[in-house]
FIDRENTI-453428 format. One record per atom (N, C-alpha, C, O): residue number from 1; atom name; x, z, y. Coordinates in steps of 0.05 Angstrom, whole numbers, always signed. Atoms other than C-alpha are relative to their C-alpha. Layout:
<sites>
+-----+------+--------+--------+--------+
:  nr : atom :     c1 :     c3 :     c2 :
+-----+------+--------+--------+--------+
: NUM :   CA :      X :      Z :      Y :
...
+-----+------+--------+--------+--------+
</sites>
This chain:
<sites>
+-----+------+--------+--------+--------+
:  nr : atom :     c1 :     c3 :     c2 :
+-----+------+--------+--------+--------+
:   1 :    N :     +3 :    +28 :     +5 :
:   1 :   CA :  +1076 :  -2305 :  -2733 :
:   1 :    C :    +27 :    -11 :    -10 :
:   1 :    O :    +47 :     -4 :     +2 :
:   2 :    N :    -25 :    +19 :    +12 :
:   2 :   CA :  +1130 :  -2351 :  -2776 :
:   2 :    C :     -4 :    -27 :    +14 :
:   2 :    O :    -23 :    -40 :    +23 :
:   3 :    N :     -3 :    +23 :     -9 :
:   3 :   CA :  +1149 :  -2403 :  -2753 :
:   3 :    C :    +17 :    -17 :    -20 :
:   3 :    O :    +40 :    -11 :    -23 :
:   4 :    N :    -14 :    +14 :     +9 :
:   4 :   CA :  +1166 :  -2464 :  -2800 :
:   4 :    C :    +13 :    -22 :     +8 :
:   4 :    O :     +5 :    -33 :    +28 :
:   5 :    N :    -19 :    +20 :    -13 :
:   5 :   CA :  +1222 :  -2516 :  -2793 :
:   5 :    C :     +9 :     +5 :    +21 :
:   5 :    O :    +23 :    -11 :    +33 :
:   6 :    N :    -20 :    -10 :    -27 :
:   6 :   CA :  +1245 :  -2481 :  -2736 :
:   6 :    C :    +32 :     +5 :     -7 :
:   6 :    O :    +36 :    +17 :    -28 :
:   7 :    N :    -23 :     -4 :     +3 :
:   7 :   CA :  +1322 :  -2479 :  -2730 :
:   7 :    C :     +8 :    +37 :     +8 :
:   7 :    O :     -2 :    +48 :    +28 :
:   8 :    N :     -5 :    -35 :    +10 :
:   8 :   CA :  +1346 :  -2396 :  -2745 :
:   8 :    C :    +32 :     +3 :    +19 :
:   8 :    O :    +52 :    -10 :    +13 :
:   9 :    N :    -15 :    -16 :    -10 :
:   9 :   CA :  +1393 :  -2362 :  -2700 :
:   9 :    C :    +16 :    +12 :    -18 :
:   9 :    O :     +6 :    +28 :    -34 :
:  10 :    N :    -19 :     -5 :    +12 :
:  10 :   CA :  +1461 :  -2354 :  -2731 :
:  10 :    C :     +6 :    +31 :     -1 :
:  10 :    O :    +15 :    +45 :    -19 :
:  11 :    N :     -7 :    -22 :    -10 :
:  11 :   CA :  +1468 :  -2295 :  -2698 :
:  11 :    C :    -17 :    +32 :     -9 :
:  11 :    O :    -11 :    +56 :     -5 :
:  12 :    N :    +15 :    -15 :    +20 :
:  12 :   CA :  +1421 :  -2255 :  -2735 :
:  12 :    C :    +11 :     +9 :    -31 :
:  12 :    O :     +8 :    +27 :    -47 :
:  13 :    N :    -10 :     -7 :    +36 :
:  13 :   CA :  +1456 :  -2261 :  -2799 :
:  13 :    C :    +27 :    +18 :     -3 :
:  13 :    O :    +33 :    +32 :    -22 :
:  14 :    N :    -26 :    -22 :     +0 :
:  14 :   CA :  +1525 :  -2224 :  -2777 :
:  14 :    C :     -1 :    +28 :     -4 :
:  14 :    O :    -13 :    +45 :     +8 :
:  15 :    N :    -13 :    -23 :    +22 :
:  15 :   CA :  +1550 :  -2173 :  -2820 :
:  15 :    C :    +23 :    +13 :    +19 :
:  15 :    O :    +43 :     +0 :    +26 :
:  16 :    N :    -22 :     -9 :    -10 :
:  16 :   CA :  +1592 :  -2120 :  -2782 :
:  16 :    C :    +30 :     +3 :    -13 :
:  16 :    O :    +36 :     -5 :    -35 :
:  17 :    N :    -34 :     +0 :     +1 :
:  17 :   CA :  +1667 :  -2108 :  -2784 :
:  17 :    C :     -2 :    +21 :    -35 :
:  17 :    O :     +6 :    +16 :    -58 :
:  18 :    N :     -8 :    -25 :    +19 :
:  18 :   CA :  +1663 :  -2048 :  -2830 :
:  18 :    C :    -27 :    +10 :    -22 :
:  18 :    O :    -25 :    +30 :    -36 :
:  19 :    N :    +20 :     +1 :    +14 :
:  19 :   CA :  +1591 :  -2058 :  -2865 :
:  19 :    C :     +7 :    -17 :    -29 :
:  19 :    O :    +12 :    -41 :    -25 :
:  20 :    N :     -6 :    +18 :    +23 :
:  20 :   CA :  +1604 :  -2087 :  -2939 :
:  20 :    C :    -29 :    -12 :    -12 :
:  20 :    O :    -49 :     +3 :     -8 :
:  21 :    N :    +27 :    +11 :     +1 :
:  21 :   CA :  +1544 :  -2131 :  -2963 :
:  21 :    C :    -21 :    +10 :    -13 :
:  21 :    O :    -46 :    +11 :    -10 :
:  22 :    N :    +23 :    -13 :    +17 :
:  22 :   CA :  +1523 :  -2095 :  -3015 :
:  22 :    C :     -8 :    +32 :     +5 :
:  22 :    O :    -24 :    +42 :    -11 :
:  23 :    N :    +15 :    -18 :     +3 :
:  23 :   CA :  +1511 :  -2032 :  -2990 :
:  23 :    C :    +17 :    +26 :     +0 :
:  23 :    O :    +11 :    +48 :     +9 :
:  24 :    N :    -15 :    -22 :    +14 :
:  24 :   CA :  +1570 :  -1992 :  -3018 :
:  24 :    C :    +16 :    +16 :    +17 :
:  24 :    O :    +23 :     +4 :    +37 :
:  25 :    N :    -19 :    -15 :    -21 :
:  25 :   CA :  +1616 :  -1934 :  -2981 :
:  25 :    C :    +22 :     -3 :    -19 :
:  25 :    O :    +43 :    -12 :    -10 :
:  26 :    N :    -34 :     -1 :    +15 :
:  26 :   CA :  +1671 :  -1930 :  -3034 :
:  26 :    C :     +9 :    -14 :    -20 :
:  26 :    O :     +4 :    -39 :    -19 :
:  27 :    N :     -1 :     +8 :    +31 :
:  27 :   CA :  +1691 :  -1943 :  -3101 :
:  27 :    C :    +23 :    +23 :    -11 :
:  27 :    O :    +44 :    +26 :     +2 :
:  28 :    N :    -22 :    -15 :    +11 :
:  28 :   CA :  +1732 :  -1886 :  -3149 :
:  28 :    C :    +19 :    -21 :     -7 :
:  28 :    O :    +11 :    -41 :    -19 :
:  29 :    N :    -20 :     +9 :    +19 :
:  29 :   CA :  +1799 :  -1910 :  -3168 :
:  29 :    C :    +19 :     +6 :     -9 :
:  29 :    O :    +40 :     -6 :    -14 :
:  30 :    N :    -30 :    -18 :    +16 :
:  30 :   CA :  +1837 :  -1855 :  -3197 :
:  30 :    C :    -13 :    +25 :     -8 :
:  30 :    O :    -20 :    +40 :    +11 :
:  31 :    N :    +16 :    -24 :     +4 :
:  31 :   CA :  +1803 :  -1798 :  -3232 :
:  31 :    C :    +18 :    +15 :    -27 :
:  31 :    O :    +30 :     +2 :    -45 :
:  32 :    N :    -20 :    -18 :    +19 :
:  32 :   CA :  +1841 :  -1733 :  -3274 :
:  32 :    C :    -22 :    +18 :     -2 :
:  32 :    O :    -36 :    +27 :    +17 :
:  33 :    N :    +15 :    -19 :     +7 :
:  33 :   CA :  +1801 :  -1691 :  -3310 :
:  33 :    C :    -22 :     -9 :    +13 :
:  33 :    O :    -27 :    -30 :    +23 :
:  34 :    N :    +38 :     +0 :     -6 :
:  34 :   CA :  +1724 :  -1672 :  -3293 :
:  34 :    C :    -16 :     -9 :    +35 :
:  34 :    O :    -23 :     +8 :    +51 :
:  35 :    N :    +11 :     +9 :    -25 :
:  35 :   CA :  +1696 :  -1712 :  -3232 :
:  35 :    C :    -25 :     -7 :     -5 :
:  35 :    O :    -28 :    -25 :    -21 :
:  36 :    N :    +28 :    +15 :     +5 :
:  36 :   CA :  +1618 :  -1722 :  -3226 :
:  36 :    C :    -11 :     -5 :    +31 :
:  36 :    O :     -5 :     +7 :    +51 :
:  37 :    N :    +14 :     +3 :    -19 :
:  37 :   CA :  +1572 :  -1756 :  -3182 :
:  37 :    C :    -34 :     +3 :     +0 :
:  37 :    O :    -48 :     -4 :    -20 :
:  38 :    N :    +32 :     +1 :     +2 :
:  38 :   CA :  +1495 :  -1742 :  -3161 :
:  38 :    C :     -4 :    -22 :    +17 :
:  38 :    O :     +7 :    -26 :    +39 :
:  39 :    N :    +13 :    +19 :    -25 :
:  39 :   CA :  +1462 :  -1797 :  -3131 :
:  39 :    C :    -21 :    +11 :    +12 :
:  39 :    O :    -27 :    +35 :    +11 :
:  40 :    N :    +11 :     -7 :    -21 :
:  40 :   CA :  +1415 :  -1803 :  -3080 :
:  40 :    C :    -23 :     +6 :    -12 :
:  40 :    O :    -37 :    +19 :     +4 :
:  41 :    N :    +27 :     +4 :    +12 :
:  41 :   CA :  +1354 :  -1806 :  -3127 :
:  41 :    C :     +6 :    +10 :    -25 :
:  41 :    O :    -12 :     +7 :    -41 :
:  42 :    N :     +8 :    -15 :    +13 :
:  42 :   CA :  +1378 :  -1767 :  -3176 :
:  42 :    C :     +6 :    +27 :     -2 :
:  42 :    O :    +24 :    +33 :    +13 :
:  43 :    N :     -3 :    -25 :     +7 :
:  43 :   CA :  +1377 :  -1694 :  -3201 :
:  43 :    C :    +23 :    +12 :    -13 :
:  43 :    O :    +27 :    +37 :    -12 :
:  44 :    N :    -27 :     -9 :    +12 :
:  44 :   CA :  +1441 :  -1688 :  -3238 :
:  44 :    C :    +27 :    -12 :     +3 :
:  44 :    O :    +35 :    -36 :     +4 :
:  45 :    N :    -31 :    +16 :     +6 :
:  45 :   CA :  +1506 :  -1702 :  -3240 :
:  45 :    C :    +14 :     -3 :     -7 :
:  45 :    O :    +27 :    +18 :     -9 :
:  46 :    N :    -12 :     +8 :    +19 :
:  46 :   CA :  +1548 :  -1745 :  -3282 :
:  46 :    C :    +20 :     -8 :     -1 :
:  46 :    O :    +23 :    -18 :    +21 :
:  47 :    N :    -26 :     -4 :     +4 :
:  47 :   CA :  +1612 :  -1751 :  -3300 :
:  47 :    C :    +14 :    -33 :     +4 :
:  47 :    O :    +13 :    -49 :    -14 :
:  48 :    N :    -10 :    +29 :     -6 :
:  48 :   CA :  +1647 :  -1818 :  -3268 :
:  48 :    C :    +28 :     -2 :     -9 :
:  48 :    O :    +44 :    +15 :    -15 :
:  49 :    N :    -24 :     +7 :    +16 :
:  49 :   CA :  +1701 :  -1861 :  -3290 :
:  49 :    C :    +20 :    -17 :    +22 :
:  49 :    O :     +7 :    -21 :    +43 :
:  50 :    N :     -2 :    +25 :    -19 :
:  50 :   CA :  +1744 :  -1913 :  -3248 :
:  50 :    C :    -16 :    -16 :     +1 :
:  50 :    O :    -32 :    -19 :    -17 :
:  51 :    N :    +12 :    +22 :     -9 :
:  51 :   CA :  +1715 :  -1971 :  -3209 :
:  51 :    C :    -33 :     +6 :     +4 :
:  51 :    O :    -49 :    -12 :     +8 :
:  52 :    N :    +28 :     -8 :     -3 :
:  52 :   CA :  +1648 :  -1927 :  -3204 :
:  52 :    C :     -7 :     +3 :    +35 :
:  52 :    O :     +3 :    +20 :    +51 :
:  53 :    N :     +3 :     +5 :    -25 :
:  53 :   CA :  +1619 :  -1949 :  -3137 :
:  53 :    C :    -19 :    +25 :    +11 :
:  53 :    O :    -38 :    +35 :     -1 :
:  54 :    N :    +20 :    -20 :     -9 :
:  54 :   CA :  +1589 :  -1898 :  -3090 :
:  54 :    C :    -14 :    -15 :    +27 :
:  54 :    O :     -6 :    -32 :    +43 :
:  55 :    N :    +17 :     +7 :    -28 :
:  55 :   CA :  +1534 :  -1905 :  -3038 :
:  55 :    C :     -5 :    +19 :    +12 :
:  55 :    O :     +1 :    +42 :     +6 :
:  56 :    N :     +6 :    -29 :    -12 :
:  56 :   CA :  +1507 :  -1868 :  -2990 :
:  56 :    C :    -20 :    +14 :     -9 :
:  56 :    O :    -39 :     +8 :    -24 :
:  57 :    N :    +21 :    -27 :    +16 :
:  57 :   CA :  +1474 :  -1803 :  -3002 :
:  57 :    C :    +18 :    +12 :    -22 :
:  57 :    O :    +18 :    +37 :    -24 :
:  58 :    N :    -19 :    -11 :    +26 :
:  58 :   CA :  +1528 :  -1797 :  -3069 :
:  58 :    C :    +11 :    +24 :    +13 :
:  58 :    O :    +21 :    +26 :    +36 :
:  59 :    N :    -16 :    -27 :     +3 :
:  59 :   CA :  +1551 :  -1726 :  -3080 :
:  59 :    C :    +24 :     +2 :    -26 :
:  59 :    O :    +20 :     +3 :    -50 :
:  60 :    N :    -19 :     -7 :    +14 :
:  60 :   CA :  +1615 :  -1717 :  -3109 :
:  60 :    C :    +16 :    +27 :    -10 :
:  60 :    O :    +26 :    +41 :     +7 :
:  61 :    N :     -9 :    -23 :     +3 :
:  61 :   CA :  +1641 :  -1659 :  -3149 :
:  61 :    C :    +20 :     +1 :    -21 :
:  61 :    O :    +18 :    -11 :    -42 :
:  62 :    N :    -15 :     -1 :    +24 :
:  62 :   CA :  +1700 :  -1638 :  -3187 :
:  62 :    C :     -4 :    +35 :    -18 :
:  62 :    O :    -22 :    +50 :    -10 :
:  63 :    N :     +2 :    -19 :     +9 :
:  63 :   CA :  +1706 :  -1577 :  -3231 :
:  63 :    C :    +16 :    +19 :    +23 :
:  63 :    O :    +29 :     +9 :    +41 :
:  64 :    N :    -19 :    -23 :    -24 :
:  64 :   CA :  +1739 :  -1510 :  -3189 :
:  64 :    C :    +26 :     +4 :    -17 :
:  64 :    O :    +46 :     +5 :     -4 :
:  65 :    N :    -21 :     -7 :    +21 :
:  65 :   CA :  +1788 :  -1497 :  -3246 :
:  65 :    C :    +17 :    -24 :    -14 :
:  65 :    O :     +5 :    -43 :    -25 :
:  66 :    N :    -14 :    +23 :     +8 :
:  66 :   CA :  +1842 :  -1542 :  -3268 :
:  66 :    C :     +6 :    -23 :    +23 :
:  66 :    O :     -2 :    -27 :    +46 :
:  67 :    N :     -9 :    +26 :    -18 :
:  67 :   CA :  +1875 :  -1607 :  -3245 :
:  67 :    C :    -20 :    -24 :     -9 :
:  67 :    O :    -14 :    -42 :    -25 :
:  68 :    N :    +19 :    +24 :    -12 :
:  68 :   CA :  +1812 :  -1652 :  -3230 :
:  68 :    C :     -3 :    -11 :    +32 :
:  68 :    O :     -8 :     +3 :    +51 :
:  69 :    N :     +3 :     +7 :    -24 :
:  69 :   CA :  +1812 :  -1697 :  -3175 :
:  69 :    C :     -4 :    -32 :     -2 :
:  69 :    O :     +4 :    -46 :    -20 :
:  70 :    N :     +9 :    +27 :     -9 :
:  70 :   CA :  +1788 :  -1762 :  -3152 :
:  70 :    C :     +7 :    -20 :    +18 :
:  70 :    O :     -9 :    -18 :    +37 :
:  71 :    N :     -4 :    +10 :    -23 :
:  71 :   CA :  +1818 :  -1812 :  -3108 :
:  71 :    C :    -21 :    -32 :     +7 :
:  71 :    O :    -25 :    -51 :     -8 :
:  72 :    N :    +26 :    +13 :     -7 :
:  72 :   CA :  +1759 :  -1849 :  -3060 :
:  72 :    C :    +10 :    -15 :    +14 :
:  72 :    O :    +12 :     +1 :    +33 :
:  73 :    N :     -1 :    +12 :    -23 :
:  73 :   CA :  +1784 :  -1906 :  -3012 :
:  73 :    C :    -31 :    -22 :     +7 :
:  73 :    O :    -43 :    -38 :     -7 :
:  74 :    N :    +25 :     -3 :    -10 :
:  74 :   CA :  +1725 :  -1916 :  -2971 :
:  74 :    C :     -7 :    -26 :    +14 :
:  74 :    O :    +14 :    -37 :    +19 :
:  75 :    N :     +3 :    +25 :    -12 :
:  75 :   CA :  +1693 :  -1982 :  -2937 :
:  75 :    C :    +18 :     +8 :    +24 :
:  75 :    O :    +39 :     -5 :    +24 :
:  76 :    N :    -11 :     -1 :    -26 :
:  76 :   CA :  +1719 :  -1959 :  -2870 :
:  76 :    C :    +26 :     -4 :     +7 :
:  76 :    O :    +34 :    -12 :    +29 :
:  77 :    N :    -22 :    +12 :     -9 :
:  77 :   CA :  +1791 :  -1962 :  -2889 :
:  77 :    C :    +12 :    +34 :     -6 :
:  77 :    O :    +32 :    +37 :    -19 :
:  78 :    N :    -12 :    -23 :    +15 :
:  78 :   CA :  +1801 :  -1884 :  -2899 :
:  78 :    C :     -9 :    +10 :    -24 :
:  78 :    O :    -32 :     +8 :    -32 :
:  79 :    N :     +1 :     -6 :    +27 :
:  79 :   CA :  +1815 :  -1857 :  -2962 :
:  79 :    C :     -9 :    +33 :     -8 :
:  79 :    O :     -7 :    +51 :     +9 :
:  80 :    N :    +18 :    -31 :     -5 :
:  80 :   CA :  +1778 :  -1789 :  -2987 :
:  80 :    C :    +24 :     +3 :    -34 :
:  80 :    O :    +33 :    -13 :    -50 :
:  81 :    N :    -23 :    -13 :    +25 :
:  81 :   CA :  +1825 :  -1748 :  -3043 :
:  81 :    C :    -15 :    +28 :     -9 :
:  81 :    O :     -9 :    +49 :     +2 :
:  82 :    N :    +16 :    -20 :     +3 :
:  82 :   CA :  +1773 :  -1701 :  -3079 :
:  82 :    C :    +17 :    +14 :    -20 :
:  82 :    O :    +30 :     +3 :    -39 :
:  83 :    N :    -13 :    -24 :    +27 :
:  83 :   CA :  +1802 :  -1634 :  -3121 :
:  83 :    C :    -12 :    +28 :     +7 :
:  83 :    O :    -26 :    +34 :    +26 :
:  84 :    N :     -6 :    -25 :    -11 :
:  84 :   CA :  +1802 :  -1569 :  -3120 :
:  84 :    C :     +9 :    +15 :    +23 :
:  84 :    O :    +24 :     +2 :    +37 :
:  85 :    N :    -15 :    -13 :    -24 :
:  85 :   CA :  +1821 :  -1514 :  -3066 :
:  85 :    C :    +20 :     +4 :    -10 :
:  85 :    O :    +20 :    +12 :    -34 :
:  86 :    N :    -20 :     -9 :    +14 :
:  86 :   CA :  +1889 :  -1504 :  -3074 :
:  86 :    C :     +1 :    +34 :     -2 :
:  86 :    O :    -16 :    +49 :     +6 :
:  87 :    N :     +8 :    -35 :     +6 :
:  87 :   CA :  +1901 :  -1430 :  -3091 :
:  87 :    C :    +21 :    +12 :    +32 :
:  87 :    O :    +40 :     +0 :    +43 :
:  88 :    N :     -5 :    -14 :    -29 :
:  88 :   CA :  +1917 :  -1382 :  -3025 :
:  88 :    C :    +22 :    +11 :     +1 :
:  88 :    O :    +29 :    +22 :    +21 :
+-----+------+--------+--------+--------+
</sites>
């Protein structure tokens, strides 16, 4: 049942500490060489640029060879630094 003209509980609408509104976990903002992302819905994955927002589910990949890498700072506050393994 709705209820109209009833006054709405403020307290319902709060947004946590570390939840961003829209949805998002990161955003790239530093990419060298070949970095791609698959999303959650789709089948391949494509080659991102700065300011390319990720959500959840995104799979990130760089090439194994060469200096590609990605730097991710994340809603939460830590930062994710995608590359290669370094060599052994």
């Amino acid at each position: 049942m709705v209820a109209v003209g009833q006054p709405v509980d403020d307290s319902l609408f709060i947004v946590a500490d570390r939840l961003i509104e829209n949805g998002r976990v990161g955003e790239i903002t530093d990419v060298v060489g070949t970095v791609a992302v698959k999303p959650l819905t789709s089948r391949r994955f494509t080659p991102v640029a700065t300011h390319t927002l990720l959500w959840p589910g995104d799979w990130l990949r760089t090439d194994a060879r060469g200096a590609n890498a990605a730097r991710v700072p994340l809603t939460s506050g830590a930062e994710l630094v995608l590359g290669p393994e370094p060599p052994r």
